[in-house]
Biotite code that builds the C-alpha atoms (Angstrom):
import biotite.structure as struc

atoms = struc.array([
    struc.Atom([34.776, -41.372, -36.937], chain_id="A", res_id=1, res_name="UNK", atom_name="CA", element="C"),
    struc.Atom([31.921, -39.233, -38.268], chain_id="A", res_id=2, res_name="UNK", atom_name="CA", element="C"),
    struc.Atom([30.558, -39.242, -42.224], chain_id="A", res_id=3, res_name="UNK", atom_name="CA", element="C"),
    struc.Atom([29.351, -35.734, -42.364], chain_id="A", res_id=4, res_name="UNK", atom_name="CA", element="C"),
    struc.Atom([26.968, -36.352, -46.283], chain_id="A", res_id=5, res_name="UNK", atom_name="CA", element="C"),
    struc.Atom([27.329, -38.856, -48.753], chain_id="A", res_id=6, res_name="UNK", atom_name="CA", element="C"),
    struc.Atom([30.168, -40.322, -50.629], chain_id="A", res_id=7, res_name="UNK", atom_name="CA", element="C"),
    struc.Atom([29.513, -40.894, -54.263], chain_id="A", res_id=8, res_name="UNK", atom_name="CA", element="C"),
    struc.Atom([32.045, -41.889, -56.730], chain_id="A", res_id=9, res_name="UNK", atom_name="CA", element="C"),
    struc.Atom([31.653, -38.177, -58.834], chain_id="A", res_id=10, res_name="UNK", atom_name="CA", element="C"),
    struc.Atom([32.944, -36.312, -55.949], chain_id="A", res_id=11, res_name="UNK", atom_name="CA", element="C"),
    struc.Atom([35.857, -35.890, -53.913], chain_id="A", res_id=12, res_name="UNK", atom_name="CA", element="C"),
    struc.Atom([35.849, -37.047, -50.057], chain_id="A", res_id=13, res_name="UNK", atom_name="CA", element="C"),
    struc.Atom([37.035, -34.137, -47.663], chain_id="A", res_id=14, res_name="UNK", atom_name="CA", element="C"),
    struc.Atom([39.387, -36.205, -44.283], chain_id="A", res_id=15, res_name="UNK", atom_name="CA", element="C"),
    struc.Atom([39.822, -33.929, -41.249], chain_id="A", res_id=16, res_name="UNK", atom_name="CA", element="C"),
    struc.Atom([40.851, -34.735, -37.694], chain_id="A", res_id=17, res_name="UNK", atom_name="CA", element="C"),
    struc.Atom([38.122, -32.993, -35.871], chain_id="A", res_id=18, res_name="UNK", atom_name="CA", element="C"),
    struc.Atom([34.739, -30.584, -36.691], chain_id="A", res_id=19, res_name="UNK", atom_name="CA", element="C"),
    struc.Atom([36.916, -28.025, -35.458], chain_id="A", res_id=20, res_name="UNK", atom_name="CA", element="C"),
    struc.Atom([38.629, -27.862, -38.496], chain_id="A", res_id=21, res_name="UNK", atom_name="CA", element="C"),
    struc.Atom([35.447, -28.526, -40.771], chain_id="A", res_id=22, res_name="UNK", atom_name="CA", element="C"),
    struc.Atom([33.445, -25.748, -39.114], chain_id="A", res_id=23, res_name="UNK", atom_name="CA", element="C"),
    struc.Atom([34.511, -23.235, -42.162], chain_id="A", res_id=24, res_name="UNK", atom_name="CA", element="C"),
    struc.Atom([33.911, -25.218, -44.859], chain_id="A", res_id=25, res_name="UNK", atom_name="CA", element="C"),
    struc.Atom([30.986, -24.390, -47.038], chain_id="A", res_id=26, res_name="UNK", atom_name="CA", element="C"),
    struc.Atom([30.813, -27.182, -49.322], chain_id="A", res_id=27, res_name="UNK", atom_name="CA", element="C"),
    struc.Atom([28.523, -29.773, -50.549], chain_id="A", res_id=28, res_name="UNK", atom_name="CA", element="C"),
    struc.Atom([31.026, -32.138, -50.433], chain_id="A", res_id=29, res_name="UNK", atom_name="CA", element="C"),
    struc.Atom([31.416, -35.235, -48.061], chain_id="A", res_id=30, res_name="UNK", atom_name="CA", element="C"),
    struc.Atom([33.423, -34.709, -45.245], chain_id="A", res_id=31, res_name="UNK", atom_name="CA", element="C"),
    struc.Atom([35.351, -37.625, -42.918], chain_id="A", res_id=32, res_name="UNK", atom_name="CA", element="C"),
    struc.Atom([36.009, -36.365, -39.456], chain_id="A", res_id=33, res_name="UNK", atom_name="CA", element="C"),
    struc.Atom([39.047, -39.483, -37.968], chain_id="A", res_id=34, res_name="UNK", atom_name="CA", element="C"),
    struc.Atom([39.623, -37.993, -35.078], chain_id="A", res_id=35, res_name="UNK", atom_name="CA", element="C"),
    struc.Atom([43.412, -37.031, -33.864], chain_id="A", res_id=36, res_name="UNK", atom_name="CA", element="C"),
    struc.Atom([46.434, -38.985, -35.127], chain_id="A", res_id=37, res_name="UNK", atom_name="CA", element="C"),
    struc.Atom([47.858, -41.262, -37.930], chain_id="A", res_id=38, res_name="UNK", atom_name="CA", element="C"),
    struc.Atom([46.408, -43.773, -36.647], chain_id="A", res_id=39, res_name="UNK", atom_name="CA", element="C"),
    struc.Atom([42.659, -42.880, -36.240], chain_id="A", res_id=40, res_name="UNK", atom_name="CA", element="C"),
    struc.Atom([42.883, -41.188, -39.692], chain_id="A", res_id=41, res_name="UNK", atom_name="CA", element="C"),
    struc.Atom([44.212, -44.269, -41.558], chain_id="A", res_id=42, res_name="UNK", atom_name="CA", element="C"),
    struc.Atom([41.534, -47.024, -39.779], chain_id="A", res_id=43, res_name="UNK", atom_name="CA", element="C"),
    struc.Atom([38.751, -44.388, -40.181], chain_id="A", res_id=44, res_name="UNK", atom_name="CA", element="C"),
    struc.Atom([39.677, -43.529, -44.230], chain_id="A", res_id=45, res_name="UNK", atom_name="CA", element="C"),
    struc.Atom([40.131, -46.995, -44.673], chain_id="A", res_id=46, res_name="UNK", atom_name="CA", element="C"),
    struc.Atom([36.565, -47.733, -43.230], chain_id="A", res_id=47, res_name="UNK", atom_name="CA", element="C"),
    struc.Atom([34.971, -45.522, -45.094], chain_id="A", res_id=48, res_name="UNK", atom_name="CA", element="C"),
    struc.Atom([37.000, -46.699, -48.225], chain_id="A", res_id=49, res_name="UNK", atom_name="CA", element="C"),
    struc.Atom([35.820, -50.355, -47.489], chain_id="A", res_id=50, res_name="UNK", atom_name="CA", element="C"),
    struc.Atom([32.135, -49.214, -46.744], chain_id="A", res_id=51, res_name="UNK", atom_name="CA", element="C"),
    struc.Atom([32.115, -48.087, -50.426], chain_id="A", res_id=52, res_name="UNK", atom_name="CA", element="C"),
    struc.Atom([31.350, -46.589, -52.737], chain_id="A", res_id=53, res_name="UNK", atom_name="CA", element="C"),
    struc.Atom([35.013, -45.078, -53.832], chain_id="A", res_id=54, res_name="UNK", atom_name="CA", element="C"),
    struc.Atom([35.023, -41.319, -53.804], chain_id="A", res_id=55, res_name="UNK", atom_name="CA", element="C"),
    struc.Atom([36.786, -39.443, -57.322], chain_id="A", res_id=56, res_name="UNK", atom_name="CA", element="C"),
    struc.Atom([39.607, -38.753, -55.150], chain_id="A", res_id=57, res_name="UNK", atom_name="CA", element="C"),
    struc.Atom([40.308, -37.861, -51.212], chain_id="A", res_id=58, res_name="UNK", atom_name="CA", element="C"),
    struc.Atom([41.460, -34.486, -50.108], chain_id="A", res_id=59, res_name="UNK", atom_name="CA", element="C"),
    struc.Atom([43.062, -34.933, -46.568], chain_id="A", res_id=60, res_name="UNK", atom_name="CA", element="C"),
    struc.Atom([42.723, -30.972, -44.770], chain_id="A", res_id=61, res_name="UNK", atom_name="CA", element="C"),
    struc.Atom([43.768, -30.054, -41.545], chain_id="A", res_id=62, res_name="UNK", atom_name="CA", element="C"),
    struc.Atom([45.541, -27.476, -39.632], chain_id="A", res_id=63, res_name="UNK", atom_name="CA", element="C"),
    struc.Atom([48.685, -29.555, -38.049], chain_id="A", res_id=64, res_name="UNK", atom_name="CA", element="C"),
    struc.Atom([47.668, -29.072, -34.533], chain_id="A", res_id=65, res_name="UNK", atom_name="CA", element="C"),
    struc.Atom([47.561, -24.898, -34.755], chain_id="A", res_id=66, res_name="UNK", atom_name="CA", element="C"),
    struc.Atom([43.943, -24.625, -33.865], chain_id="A", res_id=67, res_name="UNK", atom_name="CA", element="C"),
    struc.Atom([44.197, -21.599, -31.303], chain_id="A", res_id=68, res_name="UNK", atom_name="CA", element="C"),
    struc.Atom([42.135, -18.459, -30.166], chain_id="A", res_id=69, res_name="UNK", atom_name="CA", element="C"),
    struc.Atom([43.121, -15.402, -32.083], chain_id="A", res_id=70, res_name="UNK", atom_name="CA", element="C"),
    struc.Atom([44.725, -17.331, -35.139], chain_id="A", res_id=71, res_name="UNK", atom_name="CA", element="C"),
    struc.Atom([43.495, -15.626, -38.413], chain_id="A", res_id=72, res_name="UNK", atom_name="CA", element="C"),
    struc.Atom([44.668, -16.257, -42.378], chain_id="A", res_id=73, res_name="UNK", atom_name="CA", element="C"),
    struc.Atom([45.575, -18.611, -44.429], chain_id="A", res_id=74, res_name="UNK", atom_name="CA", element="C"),
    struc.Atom([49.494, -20.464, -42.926], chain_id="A", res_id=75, res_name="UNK", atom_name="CA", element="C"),
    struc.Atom([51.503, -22.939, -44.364], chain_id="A", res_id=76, res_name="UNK", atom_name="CA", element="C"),
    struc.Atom([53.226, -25.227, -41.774], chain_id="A", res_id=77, res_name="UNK", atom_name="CA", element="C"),
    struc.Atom([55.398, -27.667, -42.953], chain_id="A", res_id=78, res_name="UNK", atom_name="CA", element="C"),
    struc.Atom([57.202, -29.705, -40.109], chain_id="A", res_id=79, res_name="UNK", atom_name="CA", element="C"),
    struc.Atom([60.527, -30.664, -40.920], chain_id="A", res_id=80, res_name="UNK", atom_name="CA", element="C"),
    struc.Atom([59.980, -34.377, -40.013], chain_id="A", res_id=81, res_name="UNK", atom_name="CA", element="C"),
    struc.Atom([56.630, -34.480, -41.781], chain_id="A", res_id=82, res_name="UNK", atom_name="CA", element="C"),
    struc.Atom([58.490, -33.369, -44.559], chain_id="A", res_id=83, res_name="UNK", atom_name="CA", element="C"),
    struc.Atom([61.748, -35.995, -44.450], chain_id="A", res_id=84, res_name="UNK", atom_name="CA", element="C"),
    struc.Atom([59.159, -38.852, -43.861], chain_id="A", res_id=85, res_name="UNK", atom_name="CA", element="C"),
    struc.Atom([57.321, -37.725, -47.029], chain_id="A", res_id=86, res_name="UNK", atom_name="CA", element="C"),
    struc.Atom([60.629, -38.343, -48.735], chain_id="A", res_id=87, res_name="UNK", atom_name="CA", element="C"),
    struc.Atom([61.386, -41.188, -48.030], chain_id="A", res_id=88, res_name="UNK", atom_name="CA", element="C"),
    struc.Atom([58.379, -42.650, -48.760], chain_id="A", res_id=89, res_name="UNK", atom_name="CA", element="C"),
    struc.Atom([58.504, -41.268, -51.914], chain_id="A", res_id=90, res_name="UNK", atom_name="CA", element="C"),
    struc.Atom([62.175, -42.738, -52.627], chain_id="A", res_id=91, res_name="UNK", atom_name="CA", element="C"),
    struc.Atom([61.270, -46.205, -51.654], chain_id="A", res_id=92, res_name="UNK", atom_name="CA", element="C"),
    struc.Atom([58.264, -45.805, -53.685], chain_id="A", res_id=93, res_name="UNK", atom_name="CA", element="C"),
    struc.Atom([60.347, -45.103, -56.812], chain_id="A", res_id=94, res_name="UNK", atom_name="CA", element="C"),
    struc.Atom([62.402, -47.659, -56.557], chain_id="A", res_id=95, res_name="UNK", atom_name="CA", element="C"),
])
């Protein structure tokens, strides 16, 4: 886990996986680096959410594992089971 700036509770807090992904952005913005996986994002938010203080809101960026030589644009990946887990978590949320 890496705190690239400050989190301050007027400002949104940036979570990526790796710098990899970070190394575009040209913000002032704090960004969250969690490393790879569910699992190192959610203990390393959560840290950083326990650490205080609370960020306006959390923006959670990344590229879905298509960091490759020669890629170029903007692409919209949606996995199919990302997408069926999302809805079901969203169905037993409702009620």
């Amino acid at each position: 886990m890496q705190l690239i700036g400050e989190i301050t509770s007027n400002r949104p807090l940036l979570v990526l996986a790796v710098k990899e992904e970070a190394q575009y952005l040209n913000t002032s913005l704090p960004v969250l680096l969690t490393g790879m996986g569910k699992v190192n994002a959610a203990t390393a938010l959560a840290t950083a959410l326990a650490i205080g203080p609370l960020p306006s809101g959390v923006i959670n960026l990344g590229t879905a594992g298509a960091l490759r030589s020669g890629a170029r644009g903007t692409q919209l990946r949606t996995p199919n089971r990302m997408l069926q887990l999302a809805l079901e978590c969203w169905r037993l949320m409702a009620g």
